[in-house]
C-alpha positions in Angstrom: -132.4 -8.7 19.8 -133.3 -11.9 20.7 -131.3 -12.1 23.5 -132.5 -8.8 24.7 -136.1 -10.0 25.0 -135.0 -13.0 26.6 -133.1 -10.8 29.3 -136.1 -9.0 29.8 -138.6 -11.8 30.0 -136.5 -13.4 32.4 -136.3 -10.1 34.5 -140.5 -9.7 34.6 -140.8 -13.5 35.6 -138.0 -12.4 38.1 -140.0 -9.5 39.6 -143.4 -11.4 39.2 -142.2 -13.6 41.9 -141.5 -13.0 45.8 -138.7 -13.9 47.0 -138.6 -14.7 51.1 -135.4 -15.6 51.7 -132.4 -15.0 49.7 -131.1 -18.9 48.2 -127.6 -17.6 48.0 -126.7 -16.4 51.0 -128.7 -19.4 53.0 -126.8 -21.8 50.5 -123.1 -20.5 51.3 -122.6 -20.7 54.9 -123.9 -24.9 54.6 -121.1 -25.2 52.0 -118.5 -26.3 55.3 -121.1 -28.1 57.5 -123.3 -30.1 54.6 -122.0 -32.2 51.9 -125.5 -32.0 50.5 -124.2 -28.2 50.0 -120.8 -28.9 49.0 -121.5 -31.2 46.3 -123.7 -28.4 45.1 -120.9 -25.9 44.9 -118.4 -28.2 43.2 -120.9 -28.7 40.8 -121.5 -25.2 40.2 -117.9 -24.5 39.9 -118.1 -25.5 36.4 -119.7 -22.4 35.6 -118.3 -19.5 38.2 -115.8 -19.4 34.8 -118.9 -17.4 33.6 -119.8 -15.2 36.9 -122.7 -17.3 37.8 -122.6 -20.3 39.6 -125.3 -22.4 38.7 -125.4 -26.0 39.4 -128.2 -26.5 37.0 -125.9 -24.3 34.1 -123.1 -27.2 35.2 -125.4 -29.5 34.5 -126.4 -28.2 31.1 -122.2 -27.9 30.2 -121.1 -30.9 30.9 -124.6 -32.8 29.2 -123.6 -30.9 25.8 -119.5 -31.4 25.7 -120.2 -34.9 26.4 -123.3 -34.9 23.6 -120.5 -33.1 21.7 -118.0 -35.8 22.4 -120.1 -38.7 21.1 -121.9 -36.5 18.6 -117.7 -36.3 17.3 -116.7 -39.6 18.3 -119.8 -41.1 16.0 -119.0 -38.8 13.1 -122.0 -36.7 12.6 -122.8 -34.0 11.2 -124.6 -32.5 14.5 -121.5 -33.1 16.1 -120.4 -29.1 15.9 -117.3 -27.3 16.5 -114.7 -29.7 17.4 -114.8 -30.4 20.6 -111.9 -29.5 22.9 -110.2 -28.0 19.4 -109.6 -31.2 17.8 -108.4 -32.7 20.6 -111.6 -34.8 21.3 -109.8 -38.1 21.9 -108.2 -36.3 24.7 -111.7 -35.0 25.9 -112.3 -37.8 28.7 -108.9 -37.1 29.9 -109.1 -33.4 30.4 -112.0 -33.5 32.6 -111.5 -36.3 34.6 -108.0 -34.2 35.6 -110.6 -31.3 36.4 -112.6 -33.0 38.2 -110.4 -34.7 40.4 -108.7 -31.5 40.7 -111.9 -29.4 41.6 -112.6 -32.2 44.1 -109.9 -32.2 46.0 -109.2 -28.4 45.5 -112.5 -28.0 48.0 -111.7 -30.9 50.0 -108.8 -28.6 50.9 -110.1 -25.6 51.4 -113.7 -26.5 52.5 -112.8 -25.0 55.8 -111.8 -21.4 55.0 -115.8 -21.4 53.6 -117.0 -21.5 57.2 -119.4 -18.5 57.9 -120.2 -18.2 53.9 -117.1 -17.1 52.9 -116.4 -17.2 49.3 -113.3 -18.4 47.9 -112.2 -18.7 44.5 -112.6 -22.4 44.1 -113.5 -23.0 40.9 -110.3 -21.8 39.4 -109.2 -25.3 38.5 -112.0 -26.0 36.1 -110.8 -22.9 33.7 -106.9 -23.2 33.8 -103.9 -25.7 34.4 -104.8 -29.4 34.5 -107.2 -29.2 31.3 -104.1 -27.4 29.5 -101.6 -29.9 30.3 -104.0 -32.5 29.1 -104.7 -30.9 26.0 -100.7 -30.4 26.2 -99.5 -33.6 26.5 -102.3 -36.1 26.1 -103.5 -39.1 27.5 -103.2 -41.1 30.2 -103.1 -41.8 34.0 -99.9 -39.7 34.5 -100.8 -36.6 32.4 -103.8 -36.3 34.2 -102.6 -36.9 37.6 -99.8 -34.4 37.3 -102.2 -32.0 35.6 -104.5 -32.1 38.6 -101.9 -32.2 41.2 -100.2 -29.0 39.4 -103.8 -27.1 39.2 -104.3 -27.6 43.1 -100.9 -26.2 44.3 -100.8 -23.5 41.9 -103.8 -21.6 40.9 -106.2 -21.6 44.0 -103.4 -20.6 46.5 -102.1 -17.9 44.3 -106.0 -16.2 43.5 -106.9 -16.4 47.3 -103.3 -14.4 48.0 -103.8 -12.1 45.0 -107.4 -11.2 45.6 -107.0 -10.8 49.9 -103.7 -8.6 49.1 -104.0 -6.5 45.5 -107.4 -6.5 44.4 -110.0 -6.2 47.8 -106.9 -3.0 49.2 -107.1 -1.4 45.7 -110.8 -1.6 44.7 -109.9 -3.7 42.2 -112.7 -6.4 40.6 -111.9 -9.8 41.9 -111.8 -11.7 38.5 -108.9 -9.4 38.0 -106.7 -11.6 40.5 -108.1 -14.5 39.4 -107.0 -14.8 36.1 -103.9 -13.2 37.0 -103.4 -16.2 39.1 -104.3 -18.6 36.4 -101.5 -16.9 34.0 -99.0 -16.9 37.0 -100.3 -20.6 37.7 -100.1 -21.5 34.3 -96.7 -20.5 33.8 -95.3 -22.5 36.8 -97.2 -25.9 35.8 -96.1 -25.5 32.0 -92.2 -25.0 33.3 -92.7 -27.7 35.2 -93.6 -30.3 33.2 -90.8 -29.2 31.0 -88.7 -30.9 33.8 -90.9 -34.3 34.8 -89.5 -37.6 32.7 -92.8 -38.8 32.4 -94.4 -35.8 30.6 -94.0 -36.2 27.2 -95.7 -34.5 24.2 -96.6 -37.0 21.8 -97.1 -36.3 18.0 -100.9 -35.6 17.9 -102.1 -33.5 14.6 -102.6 -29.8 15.6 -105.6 -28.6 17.2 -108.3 -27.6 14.9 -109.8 -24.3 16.5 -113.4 -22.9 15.5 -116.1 -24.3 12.5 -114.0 -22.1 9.7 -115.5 -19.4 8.1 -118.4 -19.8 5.2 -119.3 -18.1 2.4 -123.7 -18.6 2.3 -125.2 -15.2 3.9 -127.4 -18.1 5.4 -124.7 -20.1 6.5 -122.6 -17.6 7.7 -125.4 -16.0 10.6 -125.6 -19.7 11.5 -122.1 -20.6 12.0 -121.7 -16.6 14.1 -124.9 -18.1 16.8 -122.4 -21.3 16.6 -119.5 -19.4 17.4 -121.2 -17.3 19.8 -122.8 -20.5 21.9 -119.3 -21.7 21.2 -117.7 -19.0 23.5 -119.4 -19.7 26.6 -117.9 -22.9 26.9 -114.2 -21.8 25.8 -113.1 -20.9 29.7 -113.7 -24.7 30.7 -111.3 -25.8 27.3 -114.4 -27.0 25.9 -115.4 -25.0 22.8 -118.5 -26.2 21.5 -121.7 -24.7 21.1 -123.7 -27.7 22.5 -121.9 -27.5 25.9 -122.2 -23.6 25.7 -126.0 -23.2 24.8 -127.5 -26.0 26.7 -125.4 -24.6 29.8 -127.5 -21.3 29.0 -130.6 -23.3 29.0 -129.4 -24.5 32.6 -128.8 -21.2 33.8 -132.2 -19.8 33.0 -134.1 -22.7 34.4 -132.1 -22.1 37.5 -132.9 -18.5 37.8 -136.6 -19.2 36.7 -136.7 -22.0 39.5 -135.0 -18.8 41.7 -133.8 -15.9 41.1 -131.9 -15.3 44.2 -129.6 -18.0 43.8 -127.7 -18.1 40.4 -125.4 -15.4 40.0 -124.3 -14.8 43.3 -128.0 -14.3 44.6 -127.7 -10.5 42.8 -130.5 -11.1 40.6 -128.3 -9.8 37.6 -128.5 -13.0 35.8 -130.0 -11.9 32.8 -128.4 -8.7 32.5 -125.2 -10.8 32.7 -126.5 -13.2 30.4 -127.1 -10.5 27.2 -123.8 -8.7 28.1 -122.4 -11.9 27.1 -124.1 -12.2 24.1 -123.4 -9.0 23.2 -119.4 -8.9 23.7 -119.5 -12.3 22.2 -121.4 -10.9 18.9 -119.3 -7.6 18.6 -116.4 -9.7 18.7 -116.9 -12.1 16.4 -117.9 -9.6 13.5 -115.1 -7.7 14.9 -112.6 -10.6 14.3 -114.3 -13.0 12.2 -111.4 -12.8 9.6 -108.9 -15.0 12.2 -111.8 -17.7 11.9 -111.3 -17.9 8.5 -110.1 -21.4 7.1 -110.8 -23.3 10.4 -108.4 -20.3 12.4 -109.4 -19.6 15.8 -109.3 -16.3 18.3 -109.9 -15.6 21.9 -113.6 -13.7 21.6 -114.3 -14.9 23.9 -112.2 -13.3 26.7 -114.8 -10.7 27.5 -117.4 -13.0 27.7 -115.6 -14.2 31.1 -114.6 -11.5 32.6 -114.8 -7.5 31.4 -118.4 -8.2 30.5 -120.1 -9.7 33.8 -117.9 -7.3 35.3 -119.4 -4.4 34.2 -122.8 -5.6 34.7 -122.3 -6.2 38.5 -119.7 -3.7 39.8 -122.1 -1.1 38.0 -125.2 -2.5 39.4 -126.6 -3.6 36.2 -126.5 -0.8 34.7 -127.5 -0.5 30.7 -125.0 2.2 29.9 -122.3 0.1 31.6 -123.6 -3.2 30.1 -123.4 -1.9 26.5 -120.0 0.2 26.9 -118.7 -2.9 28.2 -119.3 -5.3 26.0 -118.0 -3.1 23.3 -114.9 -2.2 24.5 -114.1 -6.1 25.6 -114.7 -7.0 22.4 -112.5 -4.4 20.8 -109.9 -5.4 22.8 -109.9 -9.0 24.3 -109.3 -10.9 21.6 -106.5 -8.4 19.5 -104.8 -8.4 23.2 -104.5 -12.0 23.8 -103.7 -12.7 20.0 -100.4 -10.5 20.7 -99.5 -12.1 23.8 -99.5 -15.4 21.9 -97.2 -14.7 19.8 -94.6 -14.5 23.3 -95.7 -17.6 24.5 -92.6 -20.3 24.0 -93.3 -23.8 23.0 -94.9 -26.1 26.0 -96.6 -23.5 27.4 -100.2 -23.3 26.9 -101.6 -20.3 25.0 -104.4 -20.2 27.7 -102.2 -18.1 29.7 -102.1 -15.1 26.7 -106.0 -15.4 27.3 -106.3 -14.9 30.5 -103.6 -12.3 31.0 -105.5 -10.4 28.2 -108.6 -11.0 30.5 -106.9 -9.2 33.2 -105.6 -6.3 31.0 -109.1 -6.0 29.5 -111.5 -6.2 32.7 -108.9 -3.5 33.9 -109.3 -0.8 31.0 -113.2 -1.7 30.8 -113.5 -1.2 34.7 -111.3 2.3 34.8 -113.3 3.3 31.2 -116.3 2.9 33.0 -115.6 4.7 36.4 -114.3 7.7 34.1 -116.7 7.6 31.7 -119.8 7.2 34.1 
């Protein structure tokens, strides 16, 4: 409920204001011309993961996973859910292979945005070089090979998969882009199997999630945890600091303007509770994998059938709540199966998103039928 009435108050502030020009669309077609712009929308690729790219939200992630990092490296008990699953150590690592990734992943393809043309930059932030950190751990070669992987893979194959399957077929776009993270993620795995210098060192195993408690009290605590938690699972990040302060960044931004976050649609909020809402259903749904420090993907809807509903149904409520439910009911039993085919030295990231791609497509053709 909470998140409801946040939605909507952020919807009459929305509407309370007029809106001259439309941010979005006059930021877009700068993107190739300024690097005033540009910088802007590498920042705000750290959160297109979540359909909205916000470079205040980015802002907001990256402040809590590194609060989170300290918070973890210091001991304390604010620190949260482990960051990174366990992997903290690994942490500084992992993004500094996104980042340079990202970087030079729009350095590349900064001129195919002339005109305000999107393109599916962001793709690096949510996919290979963060798993072959988290893979095979630190240092200057791991996270140089993980970047260089994520730029030859994943943005080539979403710009092919999204000009030639989804935009002929009517299909939603985040359908080919996490189709071209699992394809991506498959070639960089197998090909670190075959590099000398990637080695997997003997690290303890990841520790997914806060564990399941037994305290009524402490249990509707540790589900807003888990649910915070989510949002910031796409970027390999899993903590509810970096996941509710990026919230907290997203709603400035649309309160600063509401024609610039999400795409310049002004279904932010909408977006925002859908979210919310898959992320809730799915973790009462499945909260029995979380038990003993276990881990599931709940949050597969939360990235992809979810927002999709909202926008390719125009923010519709019906749409919104059918949804969420359905991505709930099946993101999470769907990628936990895939798993289970994944060999060793390949990431489990890739069960994720394929389940992202079977979900957003069920939960799209549910929807058309239905409505």
């Amino acid at each position: 409920m909470t998140a409801l009435a946040v939605a909507l108050l952020l919807e009459a502030a929305a509407s309370a204001r007029s809106s001259p020009a439309r941010s979005y669309e006059q930021w877009t077609p700068h993107v190739s011309t300024s690097w005033t712009a540009w910088w802007s929308w590498v920042l705000g690729d750290f959160t297109e993961p979540t359909s909205y790219k916000s470079p205040l939200a980015s802002v907001g992630l990256l402040v809590g996973a590194f609060a989170a990092y300290f918070l973890w490296r210091s001991s304390s008990r604010f620190a949260g859910t482990p960051v990174s699953y366990g992997f903290g150590a690994r942490f500084p690592w992992m993004i500094g292979a996104v980042v340079l990734s990202l970087v030079a992943t729009n350095l590349l393809f900064r001129g195919l945005l002339v005109d305000g043309k999107w393109q599916p930059t962001f793709v690096v932030v949510a996919s290979v070089p963060a798993a072959v950190v988290l893979l095979y751990g630190r240092g200057w070669a791991v996270l140089g090979t993980g970047a260089v992987l994520g730029i030859v893979t994943v943005p080539p194959l979403a710009m092919l998969l999204i000009a030639n399957f989804c935009a002929p077929n009517g299909i939603p776009n985040v359908v080919g882009i996490v189709s071209a993270m699992a394809l991506g993620g498959v070639i960089a795995c197998a090909t670190c199997r075959f590099l000398p210098w990637m080695r997997v060192p003997d690290d303890a195993p990841p520790v997914h999630g806060a564990g399941r408690v037994d305290a009524r009290r402490s249990e509707a605590a540790w589900t807003v945890r888990r649910v915070l938690a989510d949002f910031s699972e796409a970027q390999f990040i899993g903590s509810e600091w970096a996941g509710g302060l990026m919230i907290v960044g997203a709603c400035a931004g649309f309160l600063i303007d509401p024609s610039f976050a999400g795409y310049g649609l002004e279904l932010l909020p909408r977006i925002l509770f859908a979210q919310v809402l898959t992320s809730a259903i799915g973790v009462v749904l499945w909260r029995q994998w979380y038990r003993g420090g276990g881990w599931t993907a709940t949050y597969v809807p939360v990235v992809s059938s979810a927002p999709t509903a909202v926008v390719a149904f125009g923010g519709s409520w019906s749409a919104l709540v059918l949804g969420a439910a359905i991505g709930a009911a099946l993101g999470a039993p769907v990628a936990r199966l895939l798993a289970k085919l994944i060999p060793p030295l390949f990431h489990p990231f890739i069960a994720n998103v394929t389940s992202m791609a079977v979900t957003t497509l069920v939960v799209y053709w549910s929807l058309m039928f239905i409505l």
